[in-house]
Every structure is written in structure tokens, then in C-alpha cells.
ROFI-665837 format. One record per residue (C-alpha): residue in three letters; x, y, z. Coordinates in steps of 0.5 Angstrom, whole numbers, padded with zeros to 4 digits, always signed. Last residue first. Example, Ala and Ser with C-alpha at 12.3 -4.5 7.8 and 13.67 -1.06 7.14 Angstrom:
BEGIN
SER+0027-0002+0014
ALA+0025-0009+0016
This chain:
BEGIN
UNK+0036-0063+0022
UNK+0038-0061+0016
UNK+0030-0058+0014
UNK+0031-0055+0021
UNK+0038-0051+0020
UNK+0035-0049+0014
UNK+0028-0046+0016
UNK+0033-0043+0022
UNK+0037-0039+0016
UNK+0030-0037+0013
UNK+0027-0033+0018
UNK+0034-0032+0021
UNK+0035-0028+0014
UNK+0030-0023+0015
UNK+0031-0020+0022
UNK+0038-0019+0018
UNK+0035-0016+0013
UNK+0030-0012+0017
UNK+0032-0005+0015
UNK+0033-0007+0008
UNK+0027-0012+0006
UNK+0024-0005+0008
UNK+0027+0000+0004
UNK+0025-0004-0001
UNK+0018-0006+0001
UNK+0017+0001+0002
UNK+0009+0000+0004
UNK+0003+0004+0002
UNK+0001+0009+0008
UNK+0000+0016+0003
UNK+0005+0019+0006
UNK+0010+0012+0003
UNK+0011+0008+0009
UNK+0019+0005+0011
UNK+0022+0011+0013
UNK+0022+0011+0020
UNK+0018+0017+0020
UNK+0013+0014+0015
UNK+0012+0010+0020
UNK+0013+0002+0021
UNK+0012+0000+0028
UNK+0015-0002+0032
UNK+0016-0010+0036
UNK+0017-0014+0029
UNK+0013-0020+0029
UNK+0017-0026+0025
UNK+0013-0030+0021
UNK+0015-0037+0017
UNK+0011-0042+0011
UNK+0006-0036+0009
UNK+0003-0041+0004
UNK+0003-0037-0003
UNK+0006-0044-0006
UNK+0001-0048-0004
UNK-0005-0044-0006
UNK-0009-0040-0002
UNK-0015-0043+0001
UNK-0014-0041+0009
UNK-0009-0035+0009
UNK-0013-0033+0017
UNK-0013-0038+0019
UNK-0006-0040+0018
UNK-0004-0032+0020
UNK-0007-0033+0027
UNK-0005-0040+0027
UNK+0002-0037+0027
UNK+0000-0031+0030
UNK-0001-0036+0036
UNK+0006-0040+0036
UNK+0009-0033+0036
UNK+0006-0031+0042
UNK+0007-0037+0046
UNK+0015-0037+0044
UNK+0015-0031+0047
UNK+0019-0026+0043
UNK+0014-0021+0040
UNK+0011-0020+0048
UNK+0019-0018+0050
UNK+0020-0013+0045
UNK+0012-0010+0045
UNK+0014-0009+0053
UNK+0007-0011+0057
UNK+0010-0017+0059
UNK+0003-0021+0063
UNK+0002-0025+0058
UNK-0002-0031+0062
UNK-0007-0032+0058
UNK-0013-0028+0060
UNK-0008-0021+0060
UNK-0006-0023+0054
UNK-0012-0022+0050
UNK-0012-0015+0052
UNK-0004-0014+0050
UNK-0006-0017+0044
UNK-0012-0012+0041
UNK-0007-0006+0045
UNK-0001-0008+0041
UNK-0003-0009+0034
UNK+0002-0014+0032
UNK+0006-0012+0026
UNK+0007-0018+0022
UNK+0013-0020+0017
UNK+0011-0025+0013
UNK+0014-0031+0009
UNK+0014-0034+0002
UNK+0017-0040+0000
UNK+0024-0043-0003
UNK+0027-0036-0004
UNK+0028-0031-0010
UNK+0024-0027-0007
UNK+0021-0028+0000
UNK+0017-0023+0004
UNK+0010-0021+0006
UNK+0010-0015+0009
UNK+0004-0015+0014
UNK+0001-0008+0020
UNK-0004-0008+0025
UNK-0005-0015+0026
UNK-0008-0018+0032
UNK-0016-0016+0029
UNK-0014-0021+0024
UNK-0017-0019+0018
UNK-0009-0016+0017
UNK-0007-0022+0014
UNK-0012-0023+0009
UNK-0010-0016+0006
UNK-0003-0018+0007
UNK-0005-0024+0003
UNK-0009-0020-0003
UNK-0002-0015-0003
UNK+0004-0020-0004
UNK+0002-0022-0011
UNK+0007-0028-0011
UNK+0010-0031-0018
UNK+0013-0038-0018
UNK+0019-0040-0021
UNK+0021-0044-0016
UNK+0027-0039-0013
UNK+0020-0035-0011
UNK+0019-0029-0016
UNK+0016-0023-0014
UNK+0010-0019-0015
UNK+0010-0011-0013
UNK+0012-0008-0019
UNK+0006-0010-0023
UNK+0002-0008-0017
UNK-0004-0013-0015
UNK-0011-0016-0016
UNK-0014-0010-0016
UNK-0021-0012-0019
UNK-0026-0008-0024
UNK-0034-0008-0026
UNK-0035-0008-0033
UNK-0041-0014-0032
UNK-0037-0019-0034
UNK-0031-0018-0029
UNK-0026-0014-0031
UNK-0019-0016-0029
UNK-0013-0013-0025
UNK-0005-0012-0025
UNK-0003-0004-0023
UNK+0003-0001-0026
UNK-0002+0006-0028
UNK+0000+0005-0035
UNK-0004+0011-0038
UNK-0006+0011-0045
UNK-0004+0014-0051
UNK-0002+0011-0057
UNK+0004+0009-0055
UNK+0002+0007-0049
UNK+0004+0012-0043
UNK+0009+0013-0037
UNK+0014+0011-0040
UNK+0014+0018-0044
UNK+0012+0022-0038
UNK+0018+0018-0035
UNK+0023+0022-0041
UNK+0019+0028-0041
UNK+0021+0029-0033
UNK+0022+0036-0032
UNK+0015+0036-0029
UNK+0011+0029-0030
UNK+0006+0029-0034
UNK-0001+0032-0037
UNK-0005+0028-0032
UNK-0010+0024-0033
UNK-0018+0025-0032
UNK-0020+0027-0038
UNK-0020+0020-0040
UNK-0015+0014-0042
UNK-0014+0008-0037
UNK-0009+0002-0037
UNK-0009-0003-0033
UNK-0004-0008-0033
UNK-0006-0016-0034
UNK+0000-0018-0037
UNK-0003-0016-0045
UNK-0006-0010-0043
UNK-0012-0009-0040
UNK-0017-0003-0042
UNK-0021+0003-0038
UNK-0025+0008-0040
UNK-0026+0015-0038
UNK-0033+0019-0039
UNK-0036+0017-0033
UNK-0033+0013-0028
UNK-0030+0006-0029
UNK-0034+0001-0026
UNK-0034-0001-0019
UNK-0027-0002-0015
UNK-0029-0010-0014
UNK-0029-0015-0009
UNK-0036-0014-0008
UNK-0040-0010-0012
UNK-0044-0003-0013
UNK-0047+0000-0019
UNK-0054+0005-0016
UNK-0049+0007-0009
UNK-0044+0008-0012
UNK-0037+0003-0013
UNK-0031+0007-0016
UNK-0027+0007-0023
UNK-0022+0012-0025
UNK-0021+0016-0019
UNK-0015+0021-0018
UNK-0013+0027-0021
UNK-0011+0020-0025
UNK-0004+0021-0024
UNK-0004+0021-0017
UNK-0008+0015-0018
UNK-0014+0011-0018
UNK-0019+0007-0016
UNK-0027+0006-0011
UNK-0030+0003-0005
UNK-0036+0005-0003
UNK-0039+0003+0004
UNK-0043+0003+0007
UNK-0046+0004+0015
UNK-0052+0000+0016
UNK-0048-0005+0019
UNK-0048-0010+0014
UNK-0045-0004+0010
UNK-0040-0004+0016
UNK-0039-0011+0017
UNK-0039-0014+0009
UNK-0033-0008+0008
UNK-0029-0010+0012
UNK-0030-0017+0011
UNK-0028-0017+0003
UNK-0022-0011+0006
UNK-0021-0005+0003
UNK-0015-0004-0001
UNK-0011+0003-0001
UNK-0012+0010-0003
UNK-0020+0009-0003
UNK-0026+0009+0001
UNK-0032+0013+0000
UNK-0037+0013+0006
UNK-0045+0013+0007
UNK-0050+0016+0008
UNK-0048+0018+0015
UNK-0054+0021+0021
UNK-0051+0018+0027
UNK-0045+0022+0029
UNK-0040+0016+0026
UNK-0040+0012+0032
UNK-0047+0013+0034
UNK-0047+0009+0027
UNK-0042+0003+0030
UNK-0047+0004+0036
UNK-0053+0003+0033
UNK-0050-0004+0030
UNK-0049-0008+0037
UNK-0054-0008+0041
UNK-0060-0006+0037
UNK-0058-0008+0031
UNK-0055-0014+0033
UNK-0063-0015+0034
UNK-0066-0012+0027
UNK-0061-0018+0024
UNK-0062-0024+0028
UNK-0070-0022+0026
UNK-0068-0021+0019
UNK-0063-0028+0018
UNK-0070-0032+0021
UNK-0074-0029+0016
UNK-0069-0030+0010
UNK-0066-0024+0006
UNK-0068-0025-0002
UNK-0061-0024-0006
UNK-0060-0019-0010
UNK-0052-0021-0009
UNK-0051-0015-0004
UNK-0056-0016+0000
UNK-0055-0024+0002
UNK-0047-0023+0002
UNK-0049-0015+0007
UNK-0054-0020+0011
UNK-0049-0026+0012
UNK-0044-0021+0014
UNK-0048-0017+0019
UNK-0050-0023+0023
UNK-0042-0025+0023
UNK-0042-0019+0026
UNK-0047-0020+0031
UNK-0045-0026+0034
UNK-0038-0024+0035
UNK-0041-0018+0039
UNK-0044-0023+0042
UNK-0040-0027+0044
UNK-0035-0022+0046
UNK-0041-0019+0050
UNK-0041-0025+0054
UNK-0034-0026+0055
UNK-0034-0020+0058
UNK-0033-0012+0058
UNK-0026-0012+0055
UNK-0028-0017+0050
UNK-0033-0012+0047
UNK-0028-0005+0048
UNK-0023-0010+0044
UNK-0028-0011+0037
UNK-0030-0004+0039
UNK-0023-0003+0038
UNK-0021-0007+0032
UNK-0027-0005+0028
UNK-0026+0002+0028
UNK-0018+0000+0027
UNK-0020-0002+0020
UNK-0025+0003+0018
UNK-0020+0009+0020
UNK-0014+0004+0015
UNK-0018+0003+0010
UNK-0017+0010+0007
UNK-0022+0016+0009
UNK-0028+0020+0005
UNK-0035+0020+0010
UNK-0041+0023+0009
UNK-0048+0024+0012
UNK-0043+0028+0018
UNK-0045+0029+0024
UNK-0041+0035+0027
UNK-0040+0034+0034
UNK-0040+0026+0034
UNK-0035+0025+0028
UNK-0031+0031+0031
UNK-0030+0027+0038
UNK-0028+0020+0033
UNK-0023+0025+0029
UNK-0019+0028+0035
UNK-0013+0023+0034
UNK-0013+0025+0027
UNK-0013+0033+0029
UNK-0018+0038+0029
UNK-0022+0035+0024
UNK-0025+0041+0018
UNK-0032+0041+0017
UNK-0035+0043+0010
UNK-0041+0045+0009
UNK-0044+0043+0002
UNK-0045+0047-0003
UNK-0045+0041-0009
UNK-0038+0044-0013
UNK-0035+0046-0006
UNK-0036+0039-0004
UNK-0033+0036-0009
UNK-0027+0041-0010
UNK-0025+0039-0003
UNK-0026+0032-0005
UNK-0021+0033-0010
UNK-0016+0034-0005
UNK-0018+0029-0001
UNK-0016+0024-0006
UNK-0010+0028-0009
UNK-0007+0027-0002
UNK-0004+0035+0000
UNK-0010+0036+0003
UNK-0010+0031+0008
UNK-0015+0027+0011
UNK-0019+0028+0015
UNK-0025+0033+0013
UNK-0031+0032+0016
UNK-0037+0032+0010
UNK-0044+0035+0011
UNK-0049+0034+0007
UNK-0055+0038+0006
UNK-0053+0042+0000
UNK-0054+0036-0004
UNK-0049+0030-0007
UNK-0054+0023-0010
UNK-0049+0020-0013
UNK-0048+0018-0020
UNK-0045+0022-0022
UNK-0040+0024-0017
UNK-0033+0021-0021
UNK-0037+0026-0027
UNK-0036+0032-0023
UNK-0030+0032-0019
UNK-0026+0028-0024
UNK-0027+0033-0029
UNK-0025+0039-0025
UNK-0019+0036-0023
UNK-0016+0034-0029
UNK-0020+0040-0033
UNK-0015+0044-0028
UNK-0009+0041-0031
UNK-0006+0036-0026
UNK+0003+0036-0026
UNK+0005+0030-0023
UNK+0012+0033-0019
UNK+0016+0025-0020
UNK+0019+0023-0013
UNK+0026+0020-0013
UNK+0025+0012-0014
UNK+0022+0006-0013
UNK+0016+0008-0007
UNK+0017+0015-0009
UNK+0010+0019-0005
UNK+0009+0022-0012
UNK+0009+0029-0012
UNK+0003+0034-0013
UNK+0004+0039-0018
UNK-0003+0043-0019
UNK-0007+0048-0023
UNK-0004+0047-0030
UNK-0007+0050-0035
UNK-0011+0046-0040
UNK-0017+0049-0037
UNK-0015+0056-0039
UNK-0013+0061-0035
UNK-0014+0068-0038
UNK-0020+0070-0036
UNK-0017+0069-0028
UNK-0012+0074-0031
UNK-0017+0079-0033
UNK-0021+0079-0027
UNK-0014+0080-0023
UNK-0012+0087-0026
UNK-0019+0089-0024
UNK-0018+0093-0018
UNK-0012+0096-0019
UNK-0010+0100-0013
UNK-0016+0098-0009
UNK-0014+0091-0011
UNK-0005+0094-0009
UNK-0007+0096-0003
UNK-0012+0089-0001
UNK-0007+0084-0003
UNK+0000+0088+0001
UNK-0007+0087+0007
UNK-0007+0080+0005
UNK+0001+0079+0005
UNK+0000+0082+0013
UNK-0005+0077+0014
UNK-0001+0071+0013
UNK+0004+0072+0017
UNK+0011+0074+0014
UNK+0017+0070+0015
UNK+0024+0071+0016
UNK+0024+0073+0023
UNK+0018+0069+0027
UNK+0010+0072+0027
UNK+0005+0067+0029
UNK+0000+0063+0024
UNK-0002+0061+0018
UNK+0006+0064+0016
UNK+0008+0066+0009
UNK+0015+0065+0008
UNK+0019+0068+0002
UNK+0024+0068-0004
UNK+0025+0061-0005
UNK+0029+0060-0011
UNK+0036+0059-0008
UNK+0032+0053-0003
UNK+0038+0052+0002
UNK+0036+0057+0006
UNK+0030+0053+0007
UNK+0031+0046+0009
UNK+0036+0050+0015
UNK+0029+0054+0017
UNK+0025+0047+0016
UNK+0024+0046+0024
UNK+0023+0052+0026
UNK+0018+0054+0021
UNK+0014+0048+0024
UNK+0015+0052+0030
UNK+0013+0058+0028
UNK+0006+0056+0025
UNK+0002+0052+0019
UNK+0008+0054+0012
UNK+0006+0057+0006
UNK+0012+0057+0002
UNK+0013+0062-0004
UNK+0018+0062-0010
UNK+0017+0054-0011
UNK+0022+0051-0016
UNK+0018+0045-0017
UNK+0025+0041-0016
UNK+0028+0045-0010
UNK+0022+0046-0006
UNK+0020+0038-0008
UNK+0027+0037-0006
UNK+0028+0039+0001
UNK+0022+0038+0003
UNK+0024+0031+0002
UNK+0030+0032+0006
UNK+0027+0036+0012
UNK+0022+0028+0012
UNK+0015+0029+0010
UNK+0010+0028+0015
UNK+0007+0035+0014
UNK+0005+0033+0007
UNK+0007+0038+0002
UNK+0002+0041-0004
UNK+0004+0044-0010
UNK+0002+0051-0012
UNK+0002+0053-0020
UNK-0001+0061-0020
UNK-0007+0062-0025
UNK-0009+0067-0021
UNK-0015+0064-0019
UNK-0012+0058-0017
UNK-0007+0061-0013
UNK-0011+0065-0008
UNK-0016+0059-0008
UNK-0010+0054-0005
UNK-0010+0059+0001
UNK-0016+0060+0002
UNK-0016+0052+0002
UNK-0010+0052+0006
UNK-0013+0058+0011
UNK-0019+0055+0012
UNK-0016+0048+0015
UNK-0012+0041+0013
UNK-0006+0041+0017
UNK+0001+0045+0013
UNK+0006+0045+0007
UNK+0003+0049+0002
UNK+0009+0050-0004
UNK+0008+0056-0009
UNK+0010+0056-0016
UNK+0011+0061-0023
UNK+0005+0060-0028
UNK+0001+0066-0028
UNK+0005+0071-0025
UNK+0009+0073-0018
UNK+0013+0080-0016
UNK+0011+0080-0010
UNK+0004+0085-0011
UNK+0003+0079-0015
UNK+0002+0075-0009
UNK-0002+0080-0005
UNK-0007+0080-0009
UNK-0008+0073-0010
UNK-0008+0074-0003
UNK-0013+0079-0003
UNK-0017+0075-0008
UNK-0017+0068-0003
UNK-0019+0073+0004
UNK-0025+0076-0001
UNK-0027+0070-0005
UNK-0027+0065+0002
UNK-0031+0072+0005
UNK-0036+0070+0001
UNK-0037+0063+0002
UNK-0038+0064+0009
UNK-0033+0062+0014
UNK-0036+0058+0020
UNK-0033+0057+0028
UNK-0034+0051+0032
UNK-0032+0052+0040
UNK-0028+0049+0043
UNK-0022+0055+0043
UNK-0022+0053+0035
UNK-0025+0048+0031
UNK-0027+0050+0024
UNK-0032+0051+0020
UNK-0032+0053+0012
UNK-0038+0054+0008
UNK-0042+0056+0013
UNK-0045+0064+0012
UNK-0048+0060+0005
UNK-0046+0062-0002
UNK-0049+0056-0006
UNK-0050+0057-0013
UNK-0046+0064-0015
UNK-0041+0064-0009
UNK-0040+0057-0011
UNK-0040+0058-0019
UNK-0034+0065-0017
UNK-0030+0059-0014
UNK-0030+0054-0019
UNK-0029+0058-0024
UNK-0022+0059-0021
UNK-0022+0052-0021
UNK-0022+0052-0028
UNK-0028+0050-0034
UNK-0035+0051-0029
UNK-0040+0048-0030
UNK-0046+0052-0034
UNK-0050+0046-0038
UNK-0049+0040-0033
UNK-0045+0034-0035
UNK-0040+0037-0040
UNK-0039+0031-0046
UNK-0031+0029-0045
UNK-0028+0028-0053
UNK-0022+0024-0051
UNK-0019+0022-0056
UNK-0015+0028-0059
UNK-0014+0029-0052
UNK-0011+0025-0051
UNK-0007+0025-0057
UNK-0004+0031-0055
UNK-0001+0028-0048
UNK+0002+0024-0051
UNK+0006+0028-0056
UNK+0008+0032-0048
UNK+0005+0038-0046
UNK+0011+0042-0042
């Protein structure tokens, strides 16, 4: 389904390949990492304690097998295959089936509710289902019977009524490759860059989600120019953490398969800071919220030891800061500065790069916005870190920050061969090879979705600086209007917020109100730390969140923190909620972003006693 749109896309965009040989398709993808970079530890993976490898080529043998195996089952180009698992070999193995026979597959995220999985199956129309084990099978059984077109279970692992192991469909594979061995080559020629790799549903903050469907140019284009400039090699190591099912990470995995490297898969989230040590890796993809809480916990473990070392701690990242501004800007370090610098270093710095295994380049953030001061600390610190843009839509960078063309503030420049505009209001748009086809069985919101002549409206608001380096400053959709007829982006002043190392979580609120209020998600631990000098001996988050103490302390938090804004954009109220939000709970998108919809609705009635006792004041 290749929209008008998408046809003058790609009249517009003549995309220059960067290297002589690179691939056109993922399925060359895999064939040039045998050919370039086939290594005995491609994959390595934790299990029993111990870290095992995969080399490259038993990669393309297990991935040709159950291509194989695949169309033993009555599979072909073109039909769909859904993957719902944790990031490990078999996933990637998995995803190497299918793109060297031209099979569609659609990654679900494992935090996803049965109803949500639901739709995707049926919606994208999934033949095959890879699930990670029995019991997730367990779970999703009553989804599955509802979904008419899925025909089979492939298990990662374990062995339950109505599904097959994985290593039964890659010996089907291996008899129907000795039976015909060259049947699949000829497929693999016959996929085209244009063809679509991949659906990957959109996590549906406004609505139902929508299946982006990514051809293997998008992918393959954004893997080798958003990587331009930076300096990949053999030698790197990357810990993979994220989930593959985000179109960011997804796109890492091509990247490091790209330039040869050896990937480690995380055994778990909470098993990361563990894996960080054992691995090393000289680089790092993650969303804010890893550095956000890496600095909330030293900053706790600094508090906990003495007041002294908190005064310290403090001293240090401030020191951090100023160095990170000065050095950012091109400006000339001061003597003094330098030597408060090597000395933070000693005490306070080496422990956050000890944190990371000691030998990292630097990290790649993206998925939401980073912080001025997160940034500032780490990259003052010795651990930088590179901020950059996009969209599911996008396959997903469109501009990023590297290490030659880096600036505070802003997402970076747009990435080689795609460019970026601003609409009238201020929304980006972009048009490159990156940007999707469209949305499956959805032509009326791919149309939306475009400028008439063939731009993609990503729905984000953001300016270019003179240099050509892009600001976020907000979602279209996300703005509102107070009932004095000013607008409020929300984000920046979350962000804000959220710099208080007590705040885990921020939703600003007060649409069509008289002024802008939050609700604040304490970090518990960071809170409860701090409380046990003044007093706060409850331990119970509901009981913490309705002390007047408390409330008057994250009100000066939230004023300290907002300082500068201007009056109409001033959080007037708070109110602390005692759980967090979850994608569980529905409240946050697989992808961490707020549903601010789903929110102002679950807390209504939390919501308007913030604006009732404002009321009862102002009468008073």
C-alpha cells in the first residue's frame, strides 16, 4: 500500500550511498556482516552466570533455517509474523528469518496489555507468533484463540500444548533446505529496498494504534547515515537494553551488526547496573530516564554516607556543570576551574564511569527529552552524551548531536541525506529516505500524516538555530490553553520539575483553567532518605504524600526548580500521587511517554480539589 505520497518522496529524495558496497535490504545486511565482520562473538548472552557467544555465522545458519522453516508452513513474502519476547539471540535470529525472506514481522512490546495484543495480531494479521516461554504463552492463550488469522505458536523456549519450539520449526527448516537448497537465495534476490521490512505499531497516545510500515531502505538509510559521523568500529561493544520492539534500539541492532561489533544482550532492566560492570561496553543507547535515575541514586548513596560527602557530591557536580557550559561553548577552561575539576574527578566523576564499566565513549539518548542538566553532569563527567530526534515514522532519527557537531539544548543537526523544515506554527517536518511508507490499512491517516507535497508532519513544535541545529520545544497536541487564552507547552516544565532529584514523575495540567498545575510522583527512596533527618518517619507512600510538610517541600522543590518561567506558566498548585504511572496502569505509552488523556481521567477527581481549594481561598 504505497501511497501518492509516498511517490513523491521519493522522487524528491535522491539518497547518495555512503559506502560503495553497502547493502540495499536487510537481508544483505546479514550476508555483508558474514562477508565483512563474521566473528566467533556476534551475539553474547548471559545464562547460568556464565556469558555465552553465537558467532556470525551460526547467526545465518539458525536465521536460514527458520526462514526455511517458515515457508515449509506455508508462509511467503509478504504475509506477517509478530515477535513478542525480551531482547536476546533468538529475537534477532528471529528477525534475520524474516527479513531474508522477505516475511513482514511486527514486533510487540511484552509490557503490552492481552487487549492491546490483541489488536495488533488482528489488525497486521499475523500468521505466526514468536513468543519468549510457557508461561507468557499461559497468559496470552485466550488473546490467541481470538486471533482467526494466526495459525501457529513458535516458543523461544519450553514446550506447552498448541505451540512449537523453536527448534522443532529449525529442524522442519533443515529438511525442506536440504530438499531445496536454493529456493530461499532466490527469494532473498527478489526483495527490494522499497519492500516493507517491518510494522511497528505506534504506542497510540491519541487514539488506537496505527502499524508504520518501514521499508528496508528506511531502515537501512538511517542505520548508515544517522552513523556518519561517528566513529563505530569492530572494537565497540554496545549492551543491548532497550527493547527491540522500540524502533530506537531496533535500529541500533542493525547499526552494530552494520560496523561488526559485539553485541551483549542485558539480562533484565534491573540486571543492567551488573551487566554494565561485566561487559564494559564503549557505548551506550538508552532513553533519559536510565541517566535520570543514575544520577538520583549516587546523589542518595552521597546523602546516606554524611553530610559531608553530600557537600561534596554537590560541589562536584556543580563543578561538572561549569566545566561541561565552558567546554561546550568553545570557551577557554580557567586554571582554578581545571584543578576543582581533576579533583572531582578523583572523588566523585570515576565512580560514575566505573558505573558504566569504565571504558564508555560515549551514550546515545533519544525516545524523550534529555535534560540541560543531565546532560551538563554527565558529559562533565566524562561520560557523554549525545542527544538526537525522531519518530517511529522516521525509522527513527531525523537529526542527532555526535561527537564533531554537538550543542546544548538541541537535538543536533539533521542527519545526512534528510532535511527538515518548519511549518507555519512551528511543527517540524521532514522528508528523507528515512520516512515511512505509511500506515497499514490506514490511507486516509497516511494522507494526514503528509504535506501535500510530501512532507512528514512529525506533530512536533521546535525552531532551528542559526547554526542548523534543531530545538524540541514541544508536541502539537500536547499544548493547551489556560481560560486566559494563553497556551502552555507542558513538556519544558515537566522537564524542569523532574531536575529535582524527589521527583520521579511530572504531568502538568490546567486546560481551560485559570492557571497551570502539576501532578508530582515523588521518588520514594530519594524522599524517604531525606525524611528520616527531618522527621518523616512514615514509610507508607499515601501517608508521606498527605503531610502538609511534604507538600510544602515539593512546593519549594517545584518553585525552585521553575524559577524564570513566565507568569502564566507558573505551576500555581500540586498534588503528589502515591503510585506510579505505568504502562501497566495505562497511564504511559511502551515507550514511557504520558497519556495525558487517560490521566486527566483517572485523577479527576485528584484534579479538581486542586482547583476547588484554589477557589475556596480566593473567596476567602
Amino acid at each position: 500500500m504505497i501511497t501518492e505520497v509516498n511517490d513523491q518522496i521519493r522522487q524528491k529524495v535522491n539518497r547518495v550511498p555512503l559506502f560503495s558496497d553497502e547493502p540495499q535490504t536487510l537481508a544483505e545486511l546479514f550476508s555483508y556482516a558474514l562477508e565483512k565482520h563474521s566473528r566467533t562473538d556476534a551475539l553474547n548472552y548471559k545464562k547460568n552466570g556464565e556469558w555465552k557467544s553465537i558467532p556470525t555465522s551460526e547467526l545465518l545458519d539458525r536465521a536460514r533455517r527458520i526462514a526455511y522453516g517458515l515457508y515449509a508452513l506455508g508462509l511467503s513474502k509478504g504475509d506477517r509474523v509478530a515477535i513478542l519476547a525480551p531482547n536476546s539471540p533468538d529475537w534477532t535470529i528471529a528477525d534475520a528469518a524474516c527479513q531474508i525472506s522477505g516475511i513482514i514481522d511486527v514486533p510487540i512490546y511484552t509490557t503490552l496489555a492481552p487487549s492491546a495484543v490483541e489488536y495488533i495480531l488482528n489488525d497486521s494479521g499475523s500468521r505466526v507468533l514468536f513468543l519468549q516461554d510457557v508461561p507468557e504463552f499461559e497468559r496470552l492463550r485466550d488473546t490467541i484463540s481470538r486471533c482467526e488469522r494466526l495459525e501457529r505458536v513458535v516458543l523461544f523456549e519450553g514446550i506447552a500444548d498448541g505451540a512449537m519450539a523453536i527448534s522443532d520449526l529449525e529442524e522442519i527448516g533443515k529438511r525442506s533446505l536440504e530438499e531445496d537448497p536454493g529456493s530461499l537465495e532466490s527469494v532473498s534476490k527478489e526483495i527490494g529496498k522499497d519492500d516493507i521490512a517491518t510494522l511497528i505499531y505506534t504506542s497510540g497516545t491519541t487514539g488506537e494504534p496505527k502499524g508504520v510500515m518501514l521499508s528496508h531502505e528506511n531502515l537501512l538509510s538511517n542505520v548508515i547515515d544517522a552513523g556518519e559521523k561517528y566513529s563505530f568500529t569492530e572494537e565497540d561493544v554496545p549492551l543491548s537494553v532497550l527493547p527491540f520492539s522500540h524502533v530506537f534500539e531496533r535500529t541500533g541492532m542493525y547499526l552494530y551488526i552494520f560496523n561488526g561489533m559485539a553485541v551483549h544482550y542485558a539480562e533484565s532492566i534491573e540486571k543492567v547496573p551488573d551487566n554494565l560492570r561485566e561487559v564494559r561496553p564503549t557505548m551506550f543507547v538508552g532513553v533519559p530516564r536510565i541517566f535520570e535515575k543514575v544520577y538520583a541514586k549516587a546523589k542518595m548513596q552521597a546523602a546516606e554516607k554524611s553530610s559531608l560527602k553530600e557537600k561534596i557530591f554537590d560541589w562536584a557536580i556543580e563543578t561538572a556543570k561549569e566545566f561541561a557550559l565552558r567546554t561546550e561553548r568553545g570557551e577557554t577552561v580557567p586554571r582554578m576551574l581545571g584543578v576543582k575539576h581533576a579533583i572531582a574527578d578523583k572523588l566523585v566523576y570515576s565512580k560514575f564511569r566505573e558505573f558504566f564499566g569504565g571504558r564508555l565513549r560515549f551514550c546515545i539518548t533519544g525516545g524523550a527529552a534529555l535534560s540541560d542538566t543531565i546532560f551538563l553532569i554527565f558529559t562533565g563527567s566524562g561520560v557523554p552524551i549525545l542527544q538526537g530526534y525522531g519518530l517511529t515514522e522516521t525509522s527513527p532519527v531525523i537529526s542527532s548531536n555526535n561527537p564533531i557537531d554537538v550543542r546544548l539544548g538541541t537535538v543536533g543537526k539533521p542527519i545526512r541525506n534528510v532535511k527538515v523544515r518548519l511549518a507555519e506554527d512551528g511543527e517540524i517536518e521532514a522528508i528523507g529516505p528515512n520516512v515511512m511508507i505509511g500506515y497499514f490499512n490506514k490511507p486516509e491517516a497516511t494522507r494526514e500524516a503528509f504535506t501535500e507535497d510530501g512532507w512528514f508532519k512529525t506533530g512536533d513544535i521546535g525552531r532551528i538555530d542559526d547554526d542548523g541545529f534543531l530545538i524540541i520545544t514541544d508536541r502539537k497536541k500536547e499544548l493547551f490553553k489556560t481560560s486566559g487564552g494563553k497556551y502552555i507547552a507542558p513538556s519544558p516544565i515537566e522537564q524542569m520539575i523532574k531536575g529535582s532529584r524527589f521527583v520521579s514523575q511530572a504531568v502538568l495540567i490546567g486546560s481551560e483553567r485559570k492557571f497551570a498545575s502539576a501532578l508530582i510522583v515523588p521518588d520514594f527512596e530519594q524522599l524517604a532518605s531525606h525524611g528520616r533527618s527531618k522527621g518523616w518517619h512514615e514509610e507508607d507512600p499515601s501517608s508521606l504524600c498527605t503531610r502538609r510538610e511534604v507538600l510544602e517541600f515539593f512546593t519549594r522543590q517545584v518553585e525552585e526548580h521553575t524559577s524564570g518561567l513566565a507568569r502564566y506558566e507558573t505551576v500555581k498548585r500540586i498534588a503528589l500521587l502515591s503510585e506510579e504511572l505505568t504502562v501497566e496502569g495505562g497511564e504511559l505509552t511502551p515507550t514511557l511517554k504520558i497519556k495525558r488523556r487517560v490521566v486527566d481521567e483517572k485523577y479527576s477527581d485528584v484534579i479538581e480539589r486542586i482547583y476547588e481549594e484554589a477557589e475556596k481561598e480566593n473567596r476567602a
